[in-house]
N, C-alpha and C positions, 0 to 999 in steps of 0.2 A: 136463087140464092146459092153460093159460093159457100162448100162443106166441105167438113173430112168425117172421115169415118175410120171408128174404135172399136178394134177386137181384143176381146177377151177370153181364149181358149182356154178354159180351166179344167180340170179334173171331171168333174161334173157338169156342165155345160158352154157352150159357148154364146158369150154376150155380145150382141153390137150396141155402138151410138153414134147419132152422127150427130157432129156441131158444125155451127155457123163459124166458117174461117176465122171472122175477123174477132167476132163477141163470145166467142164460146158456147154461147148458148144450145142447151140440148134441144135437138132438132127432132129427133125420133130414135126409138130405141126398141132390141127384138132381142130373142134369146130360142136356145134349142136347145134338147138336152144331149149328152153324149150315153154312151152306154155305160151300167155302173161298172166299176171295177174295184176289187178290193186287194189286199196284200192275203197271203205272200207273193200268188200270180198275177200282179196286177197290170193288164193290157188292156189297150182299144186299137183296134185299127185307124190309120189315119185316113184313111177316104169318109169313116165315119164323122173325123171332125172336116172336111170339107163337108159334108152333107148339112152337118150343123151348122158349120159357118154361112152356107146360103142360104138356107132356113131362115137364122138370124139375121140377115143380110135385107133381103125380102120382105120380114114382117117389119124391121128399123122403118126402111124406105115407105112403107105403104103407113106409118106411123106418122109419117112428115103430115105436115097441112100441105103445102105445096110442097112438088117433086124439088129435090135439094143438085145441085150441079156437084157432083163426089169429086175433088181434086187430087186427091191422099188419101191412102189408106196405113193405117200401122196397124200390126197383131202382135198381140202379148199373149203368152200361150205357160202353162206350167210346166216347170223346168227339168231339165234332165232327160226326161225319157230319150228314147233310143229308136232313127227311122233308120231303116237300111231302105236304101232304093238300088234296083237295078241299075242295066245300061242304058234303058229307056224311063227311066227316073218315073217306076212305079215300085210301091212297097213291097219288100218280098217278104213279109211276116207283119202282124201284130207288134204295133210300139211297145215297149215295156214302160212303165210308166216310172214316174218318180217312187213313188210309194210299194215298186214292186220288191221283195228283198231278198228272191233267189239268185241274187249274184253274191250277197254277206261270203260265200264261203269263198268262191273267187277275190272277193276285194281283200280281205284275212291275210290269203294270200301275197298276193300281189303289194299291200301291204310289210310283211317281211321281206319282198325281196327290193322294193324301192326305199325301205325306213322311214317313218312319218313326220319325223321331225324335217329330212328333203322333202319330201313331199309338200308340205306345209310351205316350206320356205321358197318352193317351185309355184304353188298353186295358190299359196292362200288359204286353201283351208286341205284339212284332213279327211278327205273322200268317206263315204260311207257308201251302204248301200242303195243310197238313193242317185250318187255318182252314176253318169252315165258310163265311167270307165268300168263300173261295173258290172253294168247288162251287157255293154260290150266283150269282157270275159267269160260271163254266163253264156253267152252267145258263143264263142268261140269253142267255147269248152263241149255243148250240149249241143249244136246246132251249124256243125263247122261246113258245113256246104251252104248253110246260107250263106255264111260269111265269104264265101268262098266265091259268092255269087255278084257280092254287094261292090258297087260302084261310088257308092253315093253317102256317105255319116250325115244325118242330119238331127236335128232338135226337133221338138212339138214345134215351136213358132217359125221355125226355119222354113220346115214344111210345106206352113201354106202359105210363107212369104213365095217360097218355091211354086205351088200353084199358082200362084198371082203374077209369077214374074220368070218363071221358067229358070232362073240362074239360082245357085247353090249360094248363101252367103246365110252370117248371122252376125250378132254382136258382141260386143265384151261383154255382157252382163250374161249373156248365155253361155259363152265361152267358157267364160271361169268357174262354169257347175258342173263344167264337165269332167274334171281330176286329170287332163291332161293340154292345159291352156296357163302360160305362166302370164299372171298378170301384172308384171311389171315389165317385161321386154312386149309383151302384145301378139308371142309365137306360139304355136301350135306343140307340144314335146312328144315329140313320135318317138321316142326311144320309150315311154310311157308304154305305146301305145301295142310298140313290138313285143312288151311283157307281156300284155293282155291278149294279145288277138295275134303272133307270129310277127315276123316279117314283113311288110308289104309297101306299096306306094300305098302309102298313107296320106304323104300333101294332095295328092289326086283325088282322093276320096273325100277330102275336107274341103266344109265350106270358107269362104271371103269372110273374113272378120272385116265388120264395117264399119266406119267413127260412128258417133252417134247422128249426128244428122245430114251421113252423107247416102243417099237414095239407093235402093237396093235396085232401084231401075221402073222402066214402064208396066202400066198395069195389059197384059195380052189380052188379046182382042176376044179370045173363047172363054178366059177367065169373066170377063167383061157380061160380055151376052149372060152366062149362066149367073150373075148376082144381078142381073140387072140395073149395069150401069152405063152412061155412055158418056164420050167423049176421050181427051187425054187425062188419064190417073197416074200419077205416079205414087210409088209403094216405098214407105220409109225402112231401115233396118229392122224395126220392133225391136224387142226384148222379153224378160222375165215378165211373171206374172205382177211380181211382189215390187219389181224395179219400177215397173210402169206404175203402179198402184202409187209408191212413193211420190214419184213424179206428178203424179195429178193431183195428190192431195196440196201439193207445194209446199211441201215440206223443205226444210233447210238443215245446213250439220247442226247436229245434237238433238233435233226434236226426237223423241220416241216414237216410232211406229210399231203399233202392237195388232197384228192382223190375227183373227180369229176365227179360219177358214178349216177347210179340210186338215189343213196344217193350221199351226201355232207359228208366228213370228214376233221374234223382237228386232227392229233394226233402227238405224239411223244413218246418216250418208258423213261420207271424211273426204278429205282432199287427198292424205296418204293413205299407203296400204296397213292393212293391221295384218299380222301374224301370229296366231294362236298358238303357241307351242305344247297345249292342252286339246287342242283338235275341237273344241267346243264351238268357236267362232268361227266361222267364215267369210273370208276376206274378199269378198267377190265384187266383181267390177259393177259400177249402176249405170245409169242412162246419160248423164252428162259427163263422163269424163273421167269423172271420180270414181267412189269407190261406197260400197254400200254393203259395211260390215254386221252382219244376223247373224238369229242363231232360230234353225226353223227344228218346229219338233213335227210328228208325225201323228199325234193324236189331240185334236181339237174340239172344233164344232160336232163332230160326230158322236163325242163321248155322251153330249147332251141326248142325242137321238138313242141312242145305248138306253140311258137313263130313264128316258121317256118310255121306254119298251118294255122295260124291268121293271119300272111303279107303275104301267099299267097309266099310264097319261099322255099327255101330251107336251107340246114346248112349252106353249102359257101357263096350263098347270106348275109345268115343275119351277118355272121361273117366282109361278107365286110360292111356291113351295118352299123353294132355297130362302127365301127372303124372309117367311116365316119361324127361320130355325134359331130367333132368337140369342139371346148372347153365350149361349153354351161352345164348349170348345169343338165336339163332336169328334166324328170316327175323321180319319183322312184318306184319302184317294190316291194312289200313285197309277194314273192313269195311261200307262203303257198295254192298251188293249190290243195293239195289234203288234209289236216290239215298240220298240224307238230308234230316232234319230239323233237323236242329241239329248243326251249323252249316246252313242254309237253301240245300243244292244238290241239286234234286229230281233233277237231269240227271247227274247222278255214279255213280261205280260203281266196285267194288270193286279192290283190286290188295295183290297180295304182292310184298314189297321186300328183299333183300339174301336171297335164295338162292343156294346156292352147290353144287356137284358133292357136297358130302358135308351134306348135308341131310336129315334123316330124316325117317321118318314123323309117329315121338312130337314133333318138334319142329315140323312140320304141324298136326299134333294141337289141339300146345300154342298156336299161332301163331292158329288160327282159335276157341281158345276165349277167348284173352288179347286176341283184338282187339274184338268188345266190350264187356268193361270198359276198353281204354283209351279209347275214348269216355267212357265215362261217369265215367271220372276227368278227363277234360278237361271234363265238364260240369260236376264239383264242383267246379273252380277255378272255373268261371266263376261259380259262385255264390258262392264267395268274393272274389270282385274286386267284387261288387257290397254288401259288404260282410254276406253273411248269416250266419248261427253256423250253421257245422257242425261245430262242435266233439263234438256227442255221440254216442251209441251207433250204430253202425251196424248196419244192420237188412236183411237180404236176403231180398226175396219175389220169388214167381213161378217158373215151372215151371224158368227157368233155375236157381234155387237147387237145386235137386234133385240136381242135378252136384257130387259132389266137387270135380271140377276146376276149375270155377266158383267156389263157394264160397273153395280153396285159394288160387287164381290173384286173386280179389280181395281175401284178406285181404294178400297179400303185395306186391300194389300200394298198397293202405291204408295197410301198415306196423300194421295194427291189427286186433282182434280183428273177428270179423262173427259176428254172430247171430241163428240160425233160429229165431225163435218157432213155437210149437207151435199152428198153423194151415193149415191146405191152402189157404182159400179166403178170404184176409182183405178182400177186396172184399166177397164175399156176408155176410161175418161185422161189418165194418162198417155194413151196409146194416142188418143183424138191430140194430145197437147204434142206428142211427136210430129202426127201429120202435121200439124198446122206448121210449126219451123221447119218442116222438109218440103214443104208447099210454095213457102215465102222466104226461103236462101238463108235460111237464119244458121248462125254460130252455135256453138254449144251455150257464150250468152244469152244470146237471142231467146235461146229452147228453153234457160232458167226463166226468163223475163214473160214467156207464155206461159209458165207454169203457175209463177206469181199473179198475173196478171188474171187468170184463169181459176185461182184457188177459190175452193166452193167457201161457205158462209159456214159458221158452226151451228150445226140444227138444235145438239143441248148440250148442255155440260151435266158430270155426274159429280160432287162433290164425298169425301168421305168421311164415310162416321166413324161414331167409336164408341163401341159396341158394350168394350169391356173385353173380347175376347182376348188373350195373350199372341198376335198376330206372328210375333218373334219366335217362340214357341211353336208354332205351327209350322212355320217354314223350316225351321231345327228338323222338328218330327218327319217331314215330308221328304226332306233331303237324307234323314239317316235311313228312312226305308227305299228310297227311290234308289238308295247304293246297294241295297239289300240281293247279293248273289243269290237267293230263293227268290226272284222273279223270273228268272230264267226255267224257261220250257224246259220241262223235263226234269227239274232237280226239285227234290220234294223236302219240308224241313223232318 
């Protein structure tokens, strides 16, 4: 049987699945985990995610009923971090990760001497410290013999496109996270790049931006043996984590995508570029062509595990718990545990506001499950003030969907329905929708028409109540503390 196979390099693990070329159907599926890493230094080494990736490569394959014929491979990986490779294109340090945020005081920087309103108007969006041009700085600044060393800029997903295929290349959607990729000419901005890191051959050290479905090349023959695969593979460009995830849900412009992962995103896909002049949005290139304007924060699914640590429970519990908090307005949560993203305050930290002697658990519960999605409802305004549609369906992925309470708690801040397509892994499952149109010559049509063609089934819908509470109100209160300069590390009221 005639497969492709979908990676998912994420933060936290890496996922495979392989589908059947023609039907999509999942063929088998493995996963491995990475090691943790948290902010403010946050790394893995990249051989650790090939080790995951064949791990998960291995257990997919032995997952099949019959051995599957792999034709294609694409990897989705999380975005940003930072690979330096030598001259012999091995890593000379620890990736920095998206989420790491010891470059904030370089990007500041670098920041005043390029102006962010260029910036914005160069890149799309307004670099923070999750920008690779950031660790690239940090690097330069703290570390300047590595850099000194390095041959090779690459991405998480580039990486082990690189393993798999031995040439340096990546795509627009990865490109444009990097704060020095304009994405409307489709060039590399090395004068960006001389701010941050000196002088240097810079197009030498960068990789091939690739269309979307044109072939990052063959899959080598050692890569091969070690995943245990045989025959001719060829390996598509991949992409973003959250590009590919779009992709495979088969989503279309204006639907909502509201992913609920290690990060929080809101996104939707456009045909033009948007340009945030508030630095909120980012305008970043997606997987067909277009353009796939979000707004990702930095504190998510994790805050639920916080919560579970601190009431002394677990996920189920607390999920039963948020949901028994009844129609009270309760305490709010500005849930900035480790800084933030979006809004741009690496230096922030969390805080509960209007508690009071008769405060319960369940409304604890409910406080640290609702705080955030009130981010990420303040980051759907922002994408409406910049004038995008999000008028359509709204779509919840990621392991935070899994939560009743989640699920409940943001349809009732929507005011509207939200729906679980029937997917566990829509990242790896987007990736499987690249291979197949890189498999079979397909156009960036074509790649829409697999996607469509491919889109999972909706497992439930979550409808929303109404409780009584003043939901308007709440978002007010959430938004005037989340602007509150006493969240910042270090400064006491």
């Amino acid at each position: 049987m005639t497969a492709v196979l979908g990676v998912d390099s994420s933060t936290q693990s890496c996922k495979v699945e392989i589908r059947d070329l023609t039907t999509g159907e999942l063929l088998g599926c493995g996963s491995a985990p990475h090691p943790p890493a948290f902010p403010p230094c946050s790394e893995q080494h990249p051989l650790d995610w090939v080790s995951a990736f064949v791990a998960a490569t291995r257990t997919a394959l032995a997952d099949c009923a019959r051995p599957p014929a792999v034709c294609a491979i694409s990897v989705a990986a999380q975005c940003h971090g930072l690979v330096l490779l030598d001259d012999h294109g091995n890593p000379l340090r620890a990736a920095k990760l998206w989420n790491d945020t010891t470059g904030a005081p370089a990007l500041r920087a670098l920041a005043d001497r390029i102006g962010v309103p260029s910036w914005i108007r160069r890149t799309g969006s307004a670099p923070t410290a999750a920008f690779t041009i950031a660790k690239l700085a940090w690097v330069a600044e703290h570390e300047p013999e590595v850099l000194d060393r390095a041959s090779t800029i690459l991405l998480p997903h580039d990486y082990l496109t690189y393993w798999l295929t031995g040439r340096p290349v990546t795509d627009r959607s990865e490109a444009s996270g990097t704060g020095y990729f304009d994405v409307e000419t489709g060039q590399w901005i090395t004068e960006y790049l001389d701010l941050a890191g000196g002088a240097r051959d810079w197009p030498s050290m960068l990789p091939t931006v690739l269309a979307p479905c044109e072939p990052a090349g063959a899959l080598r023959p050692a890569a091969a043996e070690i995943l245990g695969l045989d025959g001719d593979v060829v390996v598509a460009p991949g992409g973003g984590d959250q590009h590919a995830a779009y992709l495979g849900l088969g989503l279309r412009d204006g639907d909502q995508y509201i992913g609920i992962g290690t990060s929080g995103v809101v996104a939707t896909s456009s045909r033009t570029p948007v340009f945030d002049p508030r630095g909120m949005v980012d305008g970043v290139a997606d997987l067909t062509g277009g353009y796939l304007p979000l707004v990702s924060t930095l504190n998510a699914a994790r805050v639920s595990d916080v919560a579970a640590r601190l009431l002394g429970t677990d996920l189920v519990d607390l999920a039963d718990l948020a949901l028994s908090a009844g129609e009270t307005q309760g305490p709010v949560l500005v849930p900035f545990l480790d800084g933030e993203r979006k809004p741009d305050r690496p230096d922030a930290r969390g805080a509960f506001a209007d508690l009071t002697s008769h405060t319960t658990r369940a409304e604890l519960a409910r406080a640290f499950v609702e705080g955030p999605l009130l981010s990420l409802m303040s980051a759907r305004d922002s994408l409406r003030a910049c004038g995008v549609d999000v008028g359509g369906a709204a779509t919840a992925v990621g392991g935070g969907a899994r939560s009743p309470a989640t699920l409940q708690l943001l349809a009732d801040l929507l005011d509207d329905e939200v729906t679980v397509l029937d997917t566990d892994e829509a990242t790896a499952r987007g990736a499987c929708v690249q291979a197949a149109a890189v498999a079979t010559g397909r156009d960036v049509a074509g790649l829409v028409d697999v996607a469509k063609q491919w889109q999972p089934a909706v497992r439930h819908r979550v409808s929303p109540r109404h409780t009584g509470r003043d939901l308007d109100a709440l978002r007010a209160r959430w938004a005037q503390l989340a602007a509150s300069p006493l969240l910042e590390n270090g400064i006491r009221p």
